[in-house]
N, C-alpha and C positions, 0 to 999 in steps of 0.2 A: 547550803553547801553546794559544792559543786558536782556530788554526785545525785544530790536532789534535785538538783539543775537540770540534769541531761533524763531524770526521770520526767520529768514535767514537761521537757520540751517533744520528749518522745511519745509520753501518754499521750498527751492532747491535743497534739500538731495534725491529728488525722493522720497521720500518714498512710499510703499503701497499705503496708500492713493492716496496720487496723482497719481500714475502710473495707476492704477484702474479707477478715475476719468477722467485721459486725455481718457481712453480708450473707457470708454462710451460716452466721449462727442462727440470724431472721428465718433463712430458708429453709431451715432444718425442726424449726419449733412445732411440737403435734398441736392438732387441732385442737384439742384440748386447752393449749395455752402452755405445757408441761414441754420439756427437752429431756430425750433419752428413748431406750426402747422400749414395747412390751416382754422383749426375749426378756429384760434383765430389768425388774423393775424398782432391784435394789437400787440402782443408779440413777433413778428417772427424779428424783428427791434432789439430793446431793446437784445432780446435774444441773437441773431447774434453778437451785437457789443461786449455783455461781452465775450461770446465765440472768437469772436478775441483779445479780452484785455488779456485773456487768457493764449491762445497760444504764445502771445508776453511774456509773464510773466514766461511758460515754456518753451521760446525759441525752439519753432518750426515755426518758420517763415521761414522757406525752404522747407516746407511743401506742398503737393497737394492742402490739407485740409486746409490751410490759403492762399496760391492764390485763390482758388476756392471763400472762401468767402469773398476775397477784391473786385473779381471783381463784387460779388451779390452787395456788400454795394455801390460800385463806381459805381452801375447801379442806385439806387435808387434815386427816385424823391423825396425831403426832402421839408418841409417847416416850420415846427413850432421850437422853441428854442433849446426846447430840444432834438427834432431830431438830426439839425444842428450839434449843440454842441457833441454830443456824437461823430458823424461822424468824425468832425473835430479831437474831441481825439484818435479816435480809430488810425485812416490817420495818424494821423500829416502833415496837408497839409493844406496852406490856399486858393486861388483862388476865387470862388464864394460863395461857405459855407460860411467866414468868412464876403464877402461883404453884402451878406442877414442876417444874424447876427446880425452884428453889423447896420446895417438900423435899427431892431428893436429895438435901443437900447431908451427908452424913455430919453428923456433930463431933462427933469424937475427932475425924480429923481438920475437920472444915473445906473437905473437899467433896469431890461427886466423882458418881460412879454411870455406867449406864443406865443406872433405874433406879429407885429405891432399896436400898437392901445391899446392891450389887460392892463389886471391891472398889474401891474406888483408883483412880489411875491420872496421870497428867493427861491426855488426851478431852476426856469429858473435863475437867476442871477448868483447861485452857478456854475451851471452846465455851464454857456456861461462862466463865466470866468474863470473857468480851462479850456476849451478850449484853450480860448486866452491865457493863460499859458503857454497849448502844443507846442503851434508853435510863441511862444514868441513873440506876438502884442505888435507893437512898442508904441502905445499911452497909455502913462504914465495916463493923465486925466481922462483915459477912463477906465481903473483898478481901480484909490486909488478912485473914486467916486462910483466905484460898490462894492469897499468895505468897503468903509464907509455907503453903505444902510447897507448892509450885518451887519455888526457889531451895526449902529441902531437898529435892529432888534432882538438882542440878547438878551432874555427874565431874569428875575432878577436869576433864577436856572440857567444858565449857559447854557440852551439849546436853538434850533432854533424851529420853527412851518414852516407850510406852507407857511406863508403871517403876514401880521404887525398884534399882537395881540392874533395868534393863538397860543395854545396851544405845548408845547416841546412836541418833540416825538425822539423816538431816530435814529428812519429814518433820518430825518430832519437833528437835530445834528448831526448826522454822515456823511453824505455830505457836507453838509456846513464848518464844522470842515478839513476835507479833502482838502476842496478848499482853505481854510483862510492857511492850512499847508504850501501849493505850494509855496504860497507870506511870508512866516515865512523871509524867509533872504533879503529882502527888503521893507518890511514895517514891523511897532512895531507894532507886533500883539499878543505877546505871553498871555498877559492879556487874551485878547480875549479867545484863544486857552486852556488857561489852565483852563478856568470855562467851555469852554465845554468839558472837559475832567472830571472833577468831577462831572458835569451832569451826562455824562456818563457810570461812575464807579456806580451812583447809580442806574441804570438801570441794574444791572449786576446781575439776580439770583444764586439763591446756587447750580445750575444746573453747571455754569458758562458761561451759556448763557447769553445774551441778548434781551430785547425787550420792549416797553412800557407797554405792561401789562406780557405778560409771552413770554419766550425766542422762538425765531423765527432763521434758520440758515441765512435766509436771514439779518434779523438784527444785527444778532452777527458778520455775515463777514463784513456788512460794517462798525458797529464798533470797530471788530478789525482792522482794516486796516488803519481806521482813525487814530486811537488810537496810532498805532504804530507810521505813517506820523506825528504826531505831534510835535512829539520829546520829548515830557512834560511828558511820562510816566517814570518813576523811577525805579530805583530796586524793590523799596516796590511794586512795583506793579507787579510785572515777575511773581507772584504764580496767580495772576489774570489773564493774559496772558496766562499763562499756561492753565488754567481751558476755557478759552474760546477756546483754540487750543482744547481739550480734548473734548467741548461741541462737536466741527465740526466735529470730525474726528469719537465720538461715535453715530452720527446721519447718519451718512454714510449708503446707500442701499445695501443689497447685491448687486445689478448689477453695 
């Protein structure tokens, strides 16, 4: 399509942009091989794994600076879902990540919670099952029931919330929507997919950001990303597209 077009041409053209951004991401990584700080070390996780999604994405995986931080990530002690899940996406590897995982997985609903026990919520179910995605989990049952919560859940505006009854936000939808993408060519989901896609178009300011109340970069990239993963965006929508590439790249730091 053609707004897959101008994603493709803008990912990987190098441009500016990006060459600028990879440059301060390199410069910024601890010697450890990890991104983030010691103030906040809730963030140093989280942080690390985009930063290797990354560099996977700008193919520099021959890199010092992506060995360095496989070996920080494949050091860490993980325990909660969304830990897990990210790990496993970033890896692509299943072994004991996927066995603790999938332990947590509650039967009753066929969804996940933060931990074993825990309530279970759209947030941890999205995120375990792109995992399982990644490294393609054989158990069939154990997908079309997590997402069939997943799609239970989807709110009458087309968007997702945190948990059963919460409130759309475009965070939310935009993960979710992402994950529900991965499964597009083996489960009927487009329905699904494409109300959250016009959820999301109205979350779109004159900015051409994104965000639930006023535009955020974080919110705009993950959904335009979603957005694209979809497949459901149209031509009519590429000036849309357009303006949200324009939002990212004019909030850009000097450094």
């Amino acid at each position: 399509s053609l707004a897959q077009h101008i994603f493709i041409t803008s990912a990987f053209s190098q441009t500016p942009q990006i060459t600028t951004g990879l440059n301060y991401l390199i410069s910024v990584q601890n010697p450890d091989g990890s991104w983030g700080t010691e103030l906040s070390s809730t963030e140093i996780l989280p942080v690390t794994i985009s930063a290797i999604e990354t560099l996977q994405l700008l193919n520099q995986t021959g890199t010092l600076n992506y060995s360095n931080a496989l070996s920080w990530l494949q050091s860490q002690g993980l325990e909660t879902t969304d830990y897990l899940s990210e790990r496993i996406h970033a890896l692509s590897v299943s072994g004991t990540d996927v066995a603790l995982l999938v332990s947590y997985l509650d039967d009753l609903t066929g969804a996940w919670g933060g931990y074993a026990g825990s309530k279970v919520n759209n947030l941890d179910t999205a995120l375990a099952l792109s995992a399982l995605k990644k490294i393609n989990y054989p158990d069939a049952d154990t997908i079309s029931y997590a997402l069939g919560y997943l799609l239970s859940n989807q709110n009458p505006d087309g968007g997702f919330g945190f948990y059963v009854g919460d409130e759309s936000n475009v965070y939310m939808t935009a993960v979710v929507l992402n994950t529900l993408s991965q499964f597009k060519s083996i489960y009927n989901l487009q329905s699904s997919i494409s109300n959250g896609v016009v959820y999301l178009f109205t979350k779109q300011s004159t900015d051409g950001g994104f965000g639930s109340s006023t535009s955020t970069v974080y919110e705009t990239a993950l959904a335009f990303g979603s957005l694209l993963s979809s497949g459901a965006v149209g031509a009519d929508k590429a000036a849309n597209i357009q303006n949200a590439i324009n939002y990212l790249t004019s909030t850009q730091l000097p450094n």
